[in-house]
PARO-993769 format. One record per residue (C-alpha): residue in three letters; x, y, z. Coordinates in steps of 0.2 Angstrom, whole numbers, plus 5000, padded with zeros to 4 digits. Example, Ala and Ser with C-alpha at 12.3 -4.5 7.8 and 13.67 -1.06 7.14 Angstrom:
ALA506249785039/SER506849955036/
END
This chain:
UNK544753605307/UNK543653665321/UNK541853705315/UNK540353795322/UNK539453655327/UNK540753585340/UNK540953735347/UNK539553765362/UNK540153955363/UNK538254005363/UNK537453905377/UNK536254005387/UNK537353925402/UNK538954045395/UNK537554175394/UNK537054185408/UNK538754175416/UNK539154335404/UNK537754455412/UNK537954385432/UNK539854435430/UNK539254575422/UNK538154635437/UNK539354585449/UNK540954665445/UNK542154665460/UNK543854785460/UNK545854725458/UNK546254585473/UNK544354575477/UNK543754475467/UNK543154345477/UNK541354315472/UNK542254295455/UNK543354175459/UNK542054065466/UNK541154045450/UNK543054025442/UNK543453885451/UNK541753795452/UNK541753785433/UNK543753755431/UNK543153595442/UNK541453555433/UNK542453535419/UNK544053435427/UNK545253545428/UNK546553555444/UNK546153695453/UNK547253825462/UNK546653975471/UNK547854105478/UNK548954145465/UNK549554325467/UNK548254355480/UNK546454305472/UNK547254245456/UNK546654075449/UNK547453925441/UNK546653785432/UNK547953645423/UNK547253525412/UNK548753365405/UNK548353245391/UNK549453175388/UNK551253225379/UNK551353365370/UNK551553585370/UNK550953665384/UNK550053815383/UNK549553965395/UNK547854095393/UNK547554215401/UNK545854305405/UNK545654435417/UNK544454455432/UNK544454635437/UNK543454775436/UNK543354965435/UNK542955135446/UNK541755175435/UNK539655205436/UNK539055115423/UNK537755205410/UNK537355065400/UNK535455045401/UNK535454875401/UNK534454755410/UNK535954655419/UNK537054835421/UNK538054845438/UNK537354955451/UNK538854875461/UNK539855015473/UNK541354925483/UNK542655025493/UNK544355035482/UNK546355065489/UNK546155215498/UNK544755165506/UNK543555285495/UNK541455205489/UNK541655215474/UNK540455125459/UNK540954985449/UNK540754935432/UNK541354805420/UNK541854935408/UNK543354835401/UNK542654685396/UNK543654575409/UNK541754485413/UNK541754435394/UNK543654385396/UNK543154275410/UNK541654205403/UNK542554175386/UNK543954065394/UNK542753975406/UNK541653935392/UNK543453875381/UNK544153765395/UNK542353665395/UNK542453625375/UNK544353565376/UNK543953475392/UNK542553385385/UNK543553355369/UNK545253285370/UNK545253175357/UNK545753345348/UNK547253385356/UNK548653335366/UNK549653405381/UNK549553525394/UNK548253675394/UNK548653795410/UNK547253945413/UNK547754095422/UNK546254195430/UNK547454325433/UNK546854475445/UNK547054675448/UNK547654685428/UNK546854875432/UNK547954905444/UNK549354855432/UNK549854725446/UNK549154575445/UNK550254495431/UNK551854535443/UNK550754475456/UNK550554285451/UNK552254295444/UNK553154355460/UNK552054225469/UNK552954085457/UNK551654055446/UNK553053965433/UNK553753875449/UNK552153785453/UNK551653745437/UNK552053715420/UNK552853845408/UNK552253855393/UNK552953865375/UNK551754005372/UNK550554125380/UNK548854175374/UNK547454285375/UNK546254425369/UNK545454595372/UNK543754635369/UNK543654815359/UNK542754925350/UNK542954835333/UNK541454755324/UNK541154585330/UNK541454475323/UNK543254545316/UNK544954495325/UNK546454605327/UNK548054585332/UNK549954685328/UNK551554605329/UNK553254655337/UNK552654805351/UNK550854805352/UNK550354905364/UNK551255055372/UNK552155035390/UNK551255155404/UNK551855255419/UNK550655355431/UNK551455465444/UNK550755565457/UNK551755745458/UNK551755825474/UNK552056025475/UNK552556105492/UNK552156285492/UNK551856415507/UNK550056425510/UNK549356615515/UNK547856725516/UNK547056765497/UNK547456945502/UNK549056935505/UNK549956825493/UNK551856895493/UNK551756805509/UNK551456635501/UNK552156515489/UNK550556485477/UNK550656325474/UNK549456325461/UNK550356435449/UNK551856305453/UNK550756185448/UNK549856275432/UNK551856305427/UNK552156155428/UNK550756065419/UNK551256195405/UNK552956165403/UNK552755965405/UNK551755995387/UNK553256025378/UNK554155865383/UNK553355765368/UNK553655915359/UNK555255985360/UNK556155845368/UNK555755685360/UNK556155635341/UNK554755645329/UNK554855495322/UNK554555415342/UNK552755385347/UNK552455445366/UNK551055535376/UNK551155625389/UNK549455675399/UNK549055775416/UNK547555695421/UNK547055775438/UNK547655925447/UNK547055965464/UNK547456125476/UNK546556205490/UNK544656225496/UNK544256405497/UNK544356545485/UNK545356685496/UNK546456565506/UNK548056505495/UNK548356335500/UNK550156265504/UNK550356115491/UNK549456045476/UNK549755895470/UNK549455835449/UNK549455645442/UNK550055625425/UNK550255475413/UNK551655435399/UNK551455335386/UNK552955255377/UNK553555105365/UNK555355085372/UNK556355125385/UNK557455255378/UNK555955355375/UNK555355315389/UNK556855355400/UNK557055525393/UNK555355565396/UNK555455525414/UNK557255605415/UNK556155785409/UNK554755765421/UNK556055755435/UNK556855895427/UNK555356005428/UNK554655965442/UNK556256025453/UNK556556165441/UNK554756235442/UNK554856215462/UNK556456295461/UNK555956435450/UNK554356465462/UNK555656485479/UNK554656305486/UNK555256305503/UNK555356115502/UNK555655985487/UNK554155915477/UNK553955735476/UNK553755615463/UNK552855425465/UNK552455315455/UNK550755255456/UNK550755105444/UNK551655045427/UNK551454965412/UNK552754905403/UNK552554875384/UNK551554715378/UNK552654645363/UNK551954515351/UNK552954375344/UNK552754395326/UNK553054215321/UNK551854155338/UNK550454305333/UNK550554255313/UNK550254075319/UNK548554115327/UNK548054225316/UNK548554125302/UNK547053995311/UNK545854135312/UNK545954165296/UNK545453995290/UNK544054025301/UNK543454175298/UNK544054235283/UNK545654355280/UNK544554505277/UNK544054485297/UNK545754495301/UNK546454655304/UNK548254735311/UNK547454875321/UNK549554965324/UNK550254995338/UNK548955035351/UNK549055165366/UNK548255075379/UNK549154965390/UNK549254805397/UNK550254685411/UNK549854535401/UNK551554535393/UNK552554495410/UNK551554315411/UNK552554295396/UNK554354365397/UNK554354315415/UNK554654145409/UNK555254175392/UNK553654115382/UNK553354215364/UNK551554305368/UNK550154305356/UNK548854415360/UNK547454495350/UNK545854625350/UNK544254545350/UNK542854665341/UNK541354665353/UNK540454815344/UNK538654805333/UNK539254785316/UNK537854865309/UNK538655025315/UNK539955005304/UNK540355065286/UNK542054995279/UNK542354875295/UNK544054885293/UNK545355015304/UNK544755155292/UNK543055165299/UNK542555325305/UNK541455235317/UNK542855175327/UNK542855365334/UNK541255375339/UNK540655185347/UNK540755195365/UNK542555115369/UNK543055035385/UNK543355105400/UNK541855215395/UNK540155205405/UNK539055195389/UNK540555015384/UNK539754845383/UNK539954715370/UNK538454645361/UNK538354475368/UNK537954415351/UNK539154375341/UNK540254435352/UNK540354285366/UNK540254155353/UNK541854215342/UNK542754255357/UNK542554065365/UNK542853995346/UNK544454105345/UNK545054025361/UNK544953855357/UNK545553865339/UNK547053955345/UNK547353805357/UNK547053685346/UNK548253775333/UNK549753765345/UNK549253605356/UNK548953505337/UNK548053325337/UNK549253245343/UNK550953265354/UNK551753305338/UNK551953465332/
END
């Protein structure tokens, strides 16, 4: 069994990796002053090297031998977000994103820890292979934000040009206490769809608005009649959201404009649900323009997807089985099924490799009670994508390095047997 004292995870080098990441975040498919440090540590510690993959995506394969091969998975990418941290190494980073806006940038994910974590993982199995055999494959994967950097590498032949793996791991850092693991099996976390709703009305003077199309109401009638999808359309016993996140129309209080447009998220666990829930918005949206007389159809596109990250329950129990030796079972915990969303599960299914994949906590225990999923703290911590979220490096960085290599070692075994 792997013990603390082989397990380097708290080196001031992996440190100070941590909090330069951390100042230097870059945006999805720029993440080039990233990679730079990606590939001169992959190298450092021997591993082959490929840049490229799915546009700034980065490889590292490491063989010992015969055995399972294995995939993890960090990603690099960061957020839109001003960060309002306070800490001494925070990101005053702005970078100019897709549509070509400055915006500030902030690792309010944790992507900087998930980089630094498997970096500082591929130098301890690197340095000892007497502990393993076969073939360990590390995918720096870009634009997970973007929801399409998984596809990316994969639709670049990631499993063409190098080996599959028999299974596919990785972590998330969260707001749990540190310390503490967390993972769910079967459908983990919930498939995602934004979409962008554009409304075409008849714009006119505010003084004369039977000569218009009001757009605006069209819109407000439409944001209130897509509330009723979860509602009155979809079984109770089915988890979904459905959220109108922006709504824009017009510049000037007596001029009615001649579109608005709305973005909205969905939130669903299969593709039945999810389906339906589409079908409705389409539905609306036509009928609400309809309703309104819009002299021309609204249009509906799809801004990015999720699709939902499924654990293998055998594959997750097997990992968590490892941590538990480690840790102790009462630092394991099964969170449920979680709404937020991720493109790590298409690494796996694209090459049809079970998926284990668990929540690393990165929040100050001493802000805990119970420390278990009951916790009224849970509510109130800063969580990520926040601009108050970072994880306490301590212990935060050292379980997440000590996860990774156990969970190697767990599915790569001493020898080429397993």
């Amino acid at each position: 069994m792997t013990t603390p004292a082989d397990i380097r995870s708290d080196s001031s080098l992996v440190v100070e990796l941590y909090k330069d990441l951390h100042r230097h975040p870059e945006l999805g498919f720029q993440e080039h002053r990233t990679v730079g440090l990606v590939v001169d540590r992959l190298r450092t510690s021997g591993f082959e090297v490929t840049t490229g993959v799915g546009r700034t995506g980065v490889v590292g394969v490491l063989r010992n031998g015969d055995g399972p091969t294995i995939a993890m998975r960090a990603d690099m990418d960061a957020l839109p977000v001003r960060e309002d941290t306070g800490l001494d190494y925070a990101s005053t980073v702005t970078a100019t994103d897709e549509n070509g806006k400055t915006v500030p940038v902030a690792h309010a994910c944790g992507h900087d820890l998930h980089t630094t974590c498997l970096l500082g993982a591929a130098d301890i199995l690197a340095s000892d292979t007497s502990q393993w055999s076969g073939t360990v494959v590390l995918l720096f994967q870009p634009a997970e934000e973007l929801g399409a950097g998984a596809q990316a590498m994969v639709d670049d032949g990631v499993w063409d040009r190098f080996p599959k793996p028999d299974v596919v791991l990785g972590q998330h850092v969260s707001p749990l206490p540190a310390g503490k693991i967390a993972g769910h099996p079967g459908a983990s976390y919930a498939g995602s769809d934004s979409l962008r709703v554009r409304l075409v009305g008849r714009g006119a003077h505010g003084s004369m608005p039977e000569a218009s199309v009001d757009p605006i109401v069209l819109a407000a009638a439409t944001v209130l009649r897509l509330q009723t999808v979860i509602s009155r359309e979809i079984p109770s016993t089915a988890t979904a959201v459905l959220t109108v996140g922006s709504i824009h129309a017009g510049d000037a209080a007596n001029v009615i404009p001649g579109e608005a447009e709305i973005q909205l998220n969905i939130r669903s666990y299969n593709e039945t649900v999810r389906g339906r829930i589409l079908d409705s918005v389409e539905r609306i949206v036509r009928g609400e323009a309809a309703a309104s007389g819009a002299p021309d159809e609204s249009t509906i596109t799809e801004i990015e997807r999720f699709p939902v990250v499924t654990n293998d329950p055998d594959a997750l129990r097997t990992t968590l089985d490892a941590f538990a030796d480690w840790l102790g079972a009462s630092n394991i915990l099964d969170p449920g099924a979680g709404a937020g969303s991720e493109d790590v599960g298409i690494l796996a299914t694209s090459c049809g490799a079970p998926l284990s994949y668990w929540l690393l906590g990165g929040a100050d225990p001493s802000l805990f009670t119970t420390g278990d999923m009951t916790d009224p703290a849970l509510l109130k911590v800063p969580s990520n994508h926040s601009p108050h979220y970072a994880p306490v490096i301590d212990p935060t960085l050292a379980t997440g390095v000590r996860a990774l290599v156990i969970a190697a070692r767990t599915w790569l075994g001493p020898s080429a047997s397993r």
